[in-house]
C-alpha positions in Angstrom: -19.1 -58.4 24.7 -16.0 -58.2 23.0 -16.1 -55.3 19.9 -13.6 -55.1 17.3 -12.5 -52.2 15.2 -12.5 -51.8 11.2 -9.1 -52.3 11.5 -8.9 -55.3 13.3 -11.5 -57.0 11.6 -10.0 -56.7 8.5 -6.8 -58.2 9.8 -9.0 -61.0 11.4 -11.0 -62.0 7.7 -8.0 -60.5 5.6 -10.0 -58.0 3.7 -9.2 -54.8 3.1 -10.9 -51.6 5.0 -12.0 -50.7 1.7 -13.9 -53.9 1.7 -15.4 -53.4 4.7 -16.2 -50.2 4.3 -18.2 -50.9 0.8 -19.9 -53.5 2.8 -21.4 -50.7 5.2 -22.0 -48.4 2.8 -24.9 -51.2 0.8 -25.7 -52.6 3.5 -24.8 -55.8 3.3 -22.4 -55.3 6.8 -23.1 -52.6 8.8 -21.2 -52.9 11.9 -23.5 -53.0 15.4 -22.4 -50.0 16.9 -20.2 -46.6 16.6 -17.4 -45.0 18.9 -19.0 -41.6 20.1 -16.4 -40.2 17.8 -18.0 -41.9 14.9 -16.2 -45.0 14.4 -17.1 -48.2 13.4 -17.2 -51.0 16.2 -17.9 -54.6 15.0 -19.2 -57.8 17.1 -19.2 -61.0 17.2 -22.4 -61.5 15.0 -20.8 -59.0 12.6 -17.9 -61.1 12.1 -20.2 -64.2 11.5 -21.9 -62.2 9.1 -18.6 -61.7 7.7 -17.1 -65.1 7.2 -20.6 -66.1 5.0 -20.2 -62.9 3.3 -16.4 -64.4 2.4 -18.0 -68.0 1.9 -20.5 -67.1 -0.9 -17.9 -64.5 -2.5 -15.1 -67.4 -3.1 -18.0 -69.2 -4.5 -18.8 -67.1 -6.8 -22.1 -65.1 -6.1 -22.4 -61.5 -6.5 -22.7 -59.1 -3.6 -26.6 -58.9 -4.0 -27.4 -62.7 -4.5 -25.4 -62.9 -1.0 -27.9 -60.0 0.8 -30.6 -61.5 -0.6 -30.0 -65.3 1.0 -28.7 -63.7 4.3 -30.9 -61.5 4.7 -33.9 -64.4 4.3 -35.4 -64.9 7.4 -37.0 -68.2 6.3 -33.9 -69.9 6.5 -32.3 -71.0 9.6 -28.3 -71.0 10.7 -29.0 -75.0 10.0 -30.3 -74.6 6.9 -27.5 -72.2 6.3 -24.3 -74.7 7.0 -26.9 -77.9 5.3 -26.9 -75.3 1.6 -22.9 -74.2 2.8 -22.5 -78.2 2.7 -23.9 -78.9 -0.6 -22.0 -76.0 -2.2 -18.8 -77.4 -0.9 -19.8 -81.1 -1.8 -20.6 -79.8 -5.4 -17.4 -77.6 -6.0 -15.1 -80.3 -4.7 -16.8 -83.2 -7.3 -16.0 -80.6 -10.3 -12.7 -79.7 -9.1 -11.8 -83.7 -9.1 -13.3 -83.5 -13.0 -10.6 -80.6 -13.7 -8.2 -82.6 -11.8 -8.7 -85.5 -14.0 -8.9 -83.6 -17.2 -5.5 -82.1 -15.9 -4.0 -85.7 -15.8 -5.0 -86.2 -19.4 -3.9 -83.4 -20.7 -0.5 -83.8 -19.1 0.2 -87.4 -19.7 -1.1 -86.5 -23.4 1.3 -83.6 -23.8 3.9 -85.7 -22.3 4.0 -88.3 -25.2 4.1 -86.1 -27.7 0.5 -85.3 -29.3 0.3 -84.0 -32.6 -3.2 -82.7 -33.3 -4.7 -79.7 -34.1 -6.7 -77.7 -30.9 -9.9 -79.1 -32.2 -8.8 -82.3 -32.5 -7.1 -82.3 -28.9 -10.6 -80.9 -27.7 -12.5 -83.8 -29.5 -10.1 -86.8 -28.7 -9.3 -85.3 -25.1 -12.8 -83.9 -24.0 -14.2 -80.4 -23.5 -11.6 -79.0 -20.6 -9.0 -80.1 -22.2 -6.2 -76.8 -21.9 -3.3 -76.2 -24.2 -2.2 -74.4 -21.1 -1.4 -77.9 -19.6 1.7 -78.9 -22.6 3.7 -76.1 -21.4 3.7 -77.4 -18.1 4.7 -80.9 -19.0 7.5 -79.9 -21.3 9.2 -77.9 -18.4 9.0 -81.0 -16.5 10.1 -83.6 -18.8 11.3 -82.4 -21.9 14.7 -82.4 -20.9 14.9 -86.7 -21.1 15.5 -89.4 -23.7 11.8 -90.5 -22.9 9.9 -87.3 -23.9 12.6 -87.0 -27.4 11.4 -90.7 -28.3 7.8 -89.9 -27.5 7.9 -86.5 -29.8 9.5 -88.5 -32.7 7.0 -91.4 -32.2 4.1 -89.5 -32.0 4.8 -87.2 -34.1 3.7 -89.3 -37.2 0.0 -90.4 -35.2 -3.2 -89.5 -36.6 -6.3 -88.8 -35.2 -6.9 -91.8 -35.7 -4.3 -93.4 -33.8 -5.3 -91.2 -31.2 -8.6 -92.8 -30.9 -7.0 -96.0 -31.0 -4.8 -95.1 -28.0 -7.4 -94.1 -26.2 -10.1 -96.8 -27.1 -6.8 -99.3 -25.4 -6.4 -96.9 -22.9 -10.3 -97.6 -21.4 -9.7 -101.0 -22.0 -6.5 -100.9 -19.7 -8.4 -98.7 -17.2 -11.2 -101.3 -17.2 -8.9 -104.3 -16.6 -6.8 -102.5 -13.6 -10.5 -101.4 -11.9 -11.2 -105.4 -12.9 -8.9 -106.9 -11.1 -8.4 -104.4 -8.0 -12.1 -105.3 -7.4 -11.6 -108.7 -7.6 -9.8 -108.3 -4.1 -6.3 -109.6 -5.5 -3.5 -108.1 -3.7 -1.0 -105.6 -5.6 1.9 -108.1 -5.3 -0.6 -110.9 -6.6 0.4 -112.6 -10.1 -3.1 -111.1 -11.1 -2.2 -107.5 -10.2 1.5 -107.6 -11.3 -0.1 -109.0 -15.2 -2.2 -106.0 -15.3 0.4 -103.4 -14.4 3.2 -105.3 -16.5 0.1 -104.6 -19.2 -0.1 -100.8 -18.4 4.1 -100.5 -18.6 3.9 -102.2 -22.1 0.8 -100.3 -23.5 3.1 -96.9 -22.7 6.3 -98.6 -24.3 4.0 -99.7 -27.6 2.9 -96.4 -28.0 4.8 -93.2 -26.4 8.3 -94.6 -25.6 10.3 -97.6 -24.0 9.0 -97.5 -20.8 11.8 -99.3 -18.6 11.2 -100.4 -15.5 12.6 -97.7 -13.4 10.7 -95.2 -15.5 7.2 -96.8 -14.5 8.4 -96.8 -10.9 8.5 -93.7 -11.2 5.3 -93.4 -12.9 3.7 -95.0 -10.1 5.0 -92.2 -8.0 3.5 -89.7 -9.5 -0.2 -91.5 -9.6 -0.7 -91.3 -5.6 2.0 -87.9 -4.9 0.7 -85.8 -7.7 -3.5 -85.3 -6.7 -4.4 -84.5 -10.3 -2.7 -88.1 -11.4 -4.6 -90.0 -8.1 -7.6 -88.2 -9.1 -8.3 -89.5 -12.4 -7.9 -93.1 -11.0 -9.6 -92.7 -8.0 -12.2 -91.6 -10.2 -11.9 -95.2 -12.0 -12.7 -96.8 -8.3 -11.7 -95.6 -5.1 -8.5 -96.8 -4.1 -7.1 -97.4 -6.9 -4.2 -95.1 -7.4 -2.3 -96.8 -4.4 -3.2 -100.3 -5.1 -1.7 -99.5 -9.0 1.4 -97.6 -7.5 1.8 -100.6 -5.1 1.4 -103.2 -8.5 3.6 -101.1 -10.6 5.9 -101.0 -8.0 5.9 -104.7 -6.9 6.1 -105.5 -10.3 9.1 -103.4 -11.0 11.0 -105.4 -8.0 10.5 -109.1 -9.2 12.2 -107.8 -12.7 15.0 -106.2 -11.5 15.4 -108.9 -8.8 
């Protein structure tokens, strides 16, 4: 049986020996045997022990919750990677809800919103992060696009902003409409509703040309927070758009 030294198993799990040694010292890792000089000698089962350990740390539980479920005898290695599973399944459906309130937040910042941090948390929902402008500036302040937007939007209300995004769901339901009706994204049906999306942007933020929303539909299916919010909408649906935007973008500039 192969044994593995503190050393070595913190280069293995990248942990400190620190961490390890804290571990031993409340019992929540004690390694399976000693050197006759006193040193610690881990096994196998000590480095599964470990990687759970790690598992329910990144998710969050305190050093004491995490003794008290491995330590259960109740509950078999099964039952172990069956809970691992739903904590996994759970953490990955609210990451695609930041990812899609990321989307908002930077397509709002893009345009140019002028509201007050309330008002951005009311129109824009409750994870909604001011953090998120800054980024969006760096990318795209420097064009003609964001300048228009800032003046445009600059004279908005609140109530505008509702309006927006009142047309906005609408928009959302039409694209989710007609990519369930089956119609291919270089169908007259699918080109309409992304020629609707391109205007809806040029009536409101800024003249949205035709190379600008091909490149709009890049970002939808290469930047995941911008695929998440549509695929969200119905899966799919980010490539099928890119695909209409882009198709539709081709037979104008034909």
């Amino acid at each position: 049986m192969s044994t593995y030294s503190v050393g070595q198993v913190a280069a293995i799990a990248k942990v400190t020996v620190r961490t390890l040694h804290h571990y031993d010292e409340i019992g929540l890792l004690s390694p399976s045997g000693r050197t006759p000089a006193g040193y610690r000698r881990y096994e196998d089962a000590d480095l599964d022990r470990l990687q759970q350990i790690l598992f329910y740390r990144e998710l969050g539980f305190s050093l004491e919750e995490i003794a008290s479920i491995l330590d259960d005898d109740s509950v078999s290695p099964t039952e172990h990677l069956r809970r691992q599973h739903q904590l996994i399944t759970s953490r990955i459906a609210q990451l695609q809800e930041m990812a899609a309130a990321v989307e908002q937040a930077m397509e709002a910042r893009r345009m140019g919103i002028q509201l007050t941090p309330e008002e951005k948390f009311e129109v824009f929902g409750a994870d909604y992060q001011e953090s998120w402008e800054t980024e969006a500036e760096q990318r795209w302040g420097h064009t003609e696009a964001w300048k228009q937007s800032q003046q445009r939007t600059g004279q908005y209300s609140k109530a505008d902003w509702q309006r927006i995004q009142a047309e906005t769901e609408s928009l959302n339901s039409r694209l989710v409409e007609v990519f369930r009706s089956g119609a291919a994204a270089d169908s007259a049906e699918a080109m309409e509703a992304a020629e609707a999306h391109r205007r809806h942007i040029s009536g409101n933020f800024y003249d949205c040309t035709y190379e600008i929303h091909r490149g709009i539909a890049g970002m939808y299916v290469g930047d995941p927070r911008f695929t998440a919010t549509y695929e969200k909408l119905a899966v799919g649906l980010a490539q099928w758009l890119h695909d209409a935007m882009v198709a539709n973008a081709d037979a104008h500039q034909a």
